[in-house]
N, C-alpha and C positions, 0 to 999 in steps of 0.2 A: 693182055699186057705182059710182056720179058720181062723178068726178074730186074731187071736194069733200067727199065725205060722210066723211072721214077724219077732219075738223078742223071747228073753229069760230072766231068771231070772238067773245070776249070783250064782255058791254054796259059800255062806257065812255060815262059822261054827256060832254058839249059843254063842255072844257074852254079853249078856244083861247082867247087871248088875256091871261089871266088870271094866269100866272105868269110871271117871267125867270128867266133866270140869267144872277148878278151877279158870279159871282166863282168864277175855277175857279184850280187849283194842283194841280202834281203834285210829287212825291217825285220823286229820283234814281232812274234805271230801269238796273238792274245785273245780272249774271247774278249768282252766289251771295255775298250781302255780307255775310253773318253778325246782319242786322239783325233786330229780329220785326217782323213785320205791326205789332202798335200803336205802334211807331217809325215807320215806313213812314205808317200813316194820319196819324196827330200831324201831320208833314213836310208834308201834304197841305195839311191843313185849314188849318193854319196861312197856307201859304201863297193857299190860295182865300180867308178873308178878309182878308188884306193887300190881293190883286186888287180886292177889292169894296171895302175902304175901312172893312170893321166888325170891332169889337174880339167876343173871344170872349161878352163879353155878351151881345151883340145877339145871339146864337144863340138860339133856344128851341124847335127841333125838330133832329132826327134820321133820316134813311132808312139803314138798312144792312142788309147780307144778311141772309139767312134761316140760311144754313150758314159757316162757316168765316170768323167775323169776328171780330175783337179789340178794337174800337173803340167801344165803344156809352156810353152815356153817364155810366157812371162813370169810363173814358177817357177823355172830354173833361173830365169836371172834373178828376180826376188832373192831365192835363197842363198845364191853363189854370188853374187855380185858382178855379173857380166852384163855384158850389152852387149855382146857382138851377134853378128847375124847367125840365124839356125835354119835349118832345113825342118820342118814340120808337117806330118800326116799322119790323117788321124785313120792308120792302118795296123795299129799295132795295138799293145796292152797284150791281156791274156784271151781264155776261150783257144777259138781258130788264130785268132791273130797272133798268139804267142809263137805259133812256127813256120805264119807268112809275114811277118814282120822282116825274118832277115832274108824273104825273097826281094821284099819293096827295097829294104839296105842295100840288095845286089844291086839291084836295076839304077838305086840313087848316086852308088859310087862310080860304075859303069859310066853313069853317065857327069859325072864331074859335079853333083850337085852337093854334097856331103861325102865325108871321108871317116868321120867318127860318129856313128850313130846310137843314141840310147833307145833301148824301151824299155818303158816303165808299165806298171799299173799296181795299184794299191785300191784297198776298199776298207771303209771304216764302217761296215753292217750291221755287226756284233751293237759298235755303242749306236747306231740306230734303230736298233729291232726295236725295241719297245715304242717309238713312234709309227712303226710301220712301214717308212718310207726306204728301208734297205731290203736289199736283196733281191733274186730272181723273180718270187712271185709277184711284185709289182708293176715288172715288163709284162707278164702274164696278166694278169687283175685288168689292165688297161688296156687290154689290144679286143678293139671294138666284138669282135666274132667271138670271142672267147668269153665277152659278158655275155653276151646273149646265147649261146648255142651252147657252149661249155659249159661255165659256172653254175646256171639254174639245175641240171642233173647231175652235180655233185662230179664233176669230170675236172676239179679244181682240188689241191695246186697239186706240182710236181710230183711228190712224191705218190699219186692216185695215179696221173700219167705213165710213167716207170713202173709203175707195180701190174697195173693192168698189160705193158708191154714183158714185163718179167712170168703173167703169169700165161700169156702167150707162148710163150719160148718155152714153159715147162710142157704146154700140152702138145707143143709140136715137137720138141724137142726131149723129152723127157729128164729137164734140168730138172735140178732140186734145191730145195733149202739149206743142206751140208754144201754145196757146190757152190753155191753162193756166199756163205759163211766162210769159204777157202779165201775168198778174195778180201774179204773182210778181213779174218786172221792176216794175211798176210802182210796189209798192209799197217793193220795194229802192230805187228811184231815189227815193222820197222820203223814204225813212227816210235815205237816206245826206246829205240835206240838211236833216236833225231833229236838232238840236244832241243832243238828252237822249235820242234814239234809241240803243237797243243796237249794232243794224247799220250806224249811222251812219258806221262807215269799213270798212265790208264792200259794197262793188259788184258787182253780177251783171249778165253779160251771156248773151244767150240760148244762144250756144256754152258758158259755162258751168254754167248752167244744165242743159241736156241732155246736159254728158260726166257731171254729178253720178248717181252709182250709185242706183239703186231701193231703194228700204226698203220699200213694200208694192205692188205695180205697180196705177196708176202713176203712184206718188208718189215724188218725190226728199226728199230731207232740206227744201229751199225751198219745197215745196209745205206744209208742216207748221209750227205755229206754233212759238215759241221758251217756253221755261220762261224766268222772273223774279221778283226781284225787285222790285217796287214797287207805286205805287199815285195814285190822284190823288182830289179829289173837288170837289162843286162845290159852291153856295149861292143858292137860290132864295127869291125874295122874290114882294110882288103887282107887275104890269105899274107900277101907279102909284106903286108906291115904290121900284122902279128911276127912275124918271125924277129922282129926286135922288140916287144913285149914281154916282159917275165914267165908269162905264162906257159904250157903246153899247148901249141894251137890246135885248136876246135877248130875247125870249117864248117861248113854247111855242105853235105853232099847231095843232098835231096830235097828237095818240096812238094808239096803237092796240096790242093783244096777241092773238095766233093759238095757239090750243093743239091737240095733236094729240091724237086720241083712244089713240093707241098710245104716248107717251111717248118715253120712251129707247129701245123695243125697232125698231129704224128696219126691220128685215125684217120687219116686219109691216105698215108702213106699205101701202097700196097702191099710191101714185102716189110710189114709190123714190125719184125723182130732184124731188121737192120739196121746200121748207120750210114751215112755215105761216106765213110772209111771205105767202101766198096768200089769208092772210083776215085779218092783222095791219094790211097796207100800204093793203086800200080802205078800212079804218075811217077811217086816220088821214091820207090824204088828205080826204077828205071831211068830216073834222072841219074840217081846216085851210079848204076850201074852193080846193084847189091841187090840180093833176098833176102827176106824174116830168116831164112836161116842163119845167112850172117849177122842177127844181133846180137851185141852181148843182155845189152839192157833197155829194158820200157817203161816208158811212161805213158800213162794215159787219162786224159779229164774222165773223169771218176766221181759224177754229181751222184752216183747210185751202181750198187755191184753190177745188177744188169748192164749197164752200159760201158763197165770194163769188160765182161764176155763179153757183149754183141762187137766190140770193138776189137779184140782179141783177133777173133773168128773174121770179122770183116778185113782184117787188115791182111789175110793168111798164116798167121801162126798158126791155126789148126783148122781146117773145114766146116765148113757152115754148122750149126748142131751139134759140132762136139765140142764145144766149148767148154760146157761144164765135167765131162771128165776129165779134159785137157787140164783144166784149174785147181785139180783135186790133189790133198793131200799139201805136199812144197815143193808145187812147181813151180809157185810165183816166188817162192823165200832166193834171199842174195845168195847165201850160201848153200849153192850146189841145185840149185835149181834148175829147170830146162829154158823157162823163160824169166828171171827177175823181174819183176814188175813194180812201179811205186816205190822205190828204194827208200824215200824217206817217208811216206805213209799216204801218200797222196792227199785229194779232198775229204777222203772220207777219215785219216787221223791225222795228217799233220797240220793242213790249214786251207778255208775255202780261201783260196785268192786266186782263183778261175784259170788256172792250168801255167800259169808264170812262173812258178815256183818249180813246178815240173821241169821247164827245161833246163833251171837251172841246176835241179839235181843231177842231169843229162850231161853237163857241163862238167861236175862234181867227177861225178862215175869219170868220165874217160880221162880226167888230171889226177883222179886216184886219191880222190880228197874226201869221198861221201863215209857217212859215219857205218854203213852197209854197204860197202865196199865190195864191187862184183871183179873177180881178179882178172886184172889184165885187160881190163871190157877196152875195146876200143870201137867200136858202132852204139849209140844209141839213137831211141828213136822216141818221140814226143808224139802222140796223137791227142788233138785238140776235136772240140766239141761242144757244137752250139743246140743240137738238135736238128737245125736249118742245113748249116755246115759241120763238115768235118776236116778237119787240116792234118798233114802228116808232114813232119819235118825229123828230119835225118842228118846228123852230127855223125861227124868221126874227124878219129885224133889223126894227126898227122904227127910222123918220125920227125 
């Protein structure tokens, strides 16, 4: 079996240019606040069209998840007091869908169905953990193959998963624990200068860092993302009707989604130590008509360090394996780095709300508003990440 033949690239038609995003807002990002998810997204939305300048009317579509979402469009009228008709699909929220959400927007406006589309997504986990019914391990817990063939030999939850794939890529690779810890730091150091970041007054230094005890070798509690509450969501319109919006128009210049043909069950994967960022990231380069070299700034779903190198490396920032020299030292830091990465701290400090938050740091960066401000960035890029899937979505500013 090709190194390739694991996965596919998704046919995405030539959407570039054709949508923005005009208006992003996030919710208070808190460990367990008692609030629900449809509190949380409301917060959101709200606050993404005040950004953009339009009243709940002007809404008439909808992107939100597929699973575990509270906010669909008898929500928004609930809480705004509308009744007018919406466009609704449940193609959006975060994960992958935070950067094919405004592929489906293209194809809705395109086609006359919607002209102002939101997506949202929000997660109230934090005040569920103690029932047990939040968060990822209970997609996991539940998925019939994985009681039985997984769980009994201790191949349960996530973070056994990721570590066993991290410590794959050490022995093939010769990554390390400091290399790892890069990724970590860096994105503690930005989240600790992200006003609405959780770990915003939690600092990590690489001595700290490495005295913190193993939880699955070899992952420290910092290598692993944070449970939360909140949520954020954004609003996309056509490229030409941003252009009378307050804002700096964001376009969308690229998409793209990579699926594996093995799903969730990642030891069956053949090529362990990848994503399918591998067939996600040439789509949507090449839509855009751009290279990793032309980024200013990254984002990338970041449930565990390992999977921002494999994603790194998968996307072409730097060659298969060298990911972890790549990461070393501040090449991910804002200031003067080779690649920025996580400007506001990503899942692993500023807040698990499954990669939503990310593009809207991406949003931030190229209007020159993020509290890690990378100067002048006018390309960023979001890569999403489900395990199953991988998504790559590609913003740049337009003059």
């Amino acid at each position: 079996m090709s190194p390739t033949d694991w996965g596919h690239a998704e046919p995405y038609d030539d959407v570039s240019g054709e949508v923005a995003i005009v208006g992003v807002g996030e919710s208070t990002y808190t460990k367990a606040s008692g609030r629900t998810s449809r509190e949380i997204a409301a917060q959101a939305v709200e606050r993404a069209l005040a950004d953009a300048g339009l009243e709940p009317a002007d809404v008439d579509g909808i992107t939100l998840a597929r699973v575990d979402t509270d906010f669909d469009a008898g929500a928004f009228h609930a809480h705004f007091g509308t009744s007018h008709d919406l466009w609704v699909k449940p193609c959006g929220g975060g994960m992958t869908w935070a950067a094919t959400a405004p592929y489906d927007a293209a194809l809705a406006i395109r086609a006359g169905e919607a002209s102002t589309i939101v997506n949202v997504f929000a997660v109230d986990w934090a005040s569920k953990r103690g029932e047990m019914v939040g968060g990822p391990g209970k997609f996991h817990a539940e998925q019939l193959f994985k009681q039985n063939l997984e769980v009994p030999f201790g191949w349960f939850p996530q973070p056994v998963y990721f570590a066993s794939i991290a410590r794959r890529h050490m022995a093939e690779y010769g990554t390390t624990e400091e290399q790892l810890g890069a990724i970590a730091l860096a994105c503690r150091r930005h989240a600790n200068r992200t006003p609405l970041a959780v770990m915003r007054d939690r600092p990590l230094s690489m001595e700290a860092y490495l005295a913190s005890p193993l939880i699955a070798d070899p992952f420290r509690k910092e290598d692993c993302c944070l449970i939360s509450d909140g949520g954020a969501a954004y609003v996309m319109t056509s490229v030409e009707r941003a252009r009378d919006l307050p804002n700096p128009v964001v376009e969308v210049a690229g998409v793209g989604l990579g699926t594996s043909e093995t799903g969730g069950h990642w030891a069956q994967q053949p090529d362990f130590t990848a994503t399918p960022q591998v067939f996600s990231g040439p789509v949507a380069f090449a839509m855009a008509g751009l290279s990793p070299n032309d980024v200013d700034v990254l984002t990338c779903y970041d449930p565990f360090t390992i999977v921002s190198l494999m994603q790194i490396e998968d996307m072409g920032f730097c060659p298969k394996g060298e990911g972890g020299r790549f990461v070393e030292g501040t090449t991910l830091h804002f200031d003067g780095g080779v690649l920025p990465y996580n400007t506001h701290g990503g899942l692993l400090s500023h807040a698990y709300v499954l990669g939503i938050a990310h593009v809207v740091e991406i949003v931030k960066q190229l209007r020159g508003e993020s509290a890690s401000q990378v100067p002048d960035a006018r390309v960023g890029v979001y890569g999403g990440y489900t395990g199953p899937q991988a998504s790559t979505l590609i913003l740049r500013r337009r003059n």
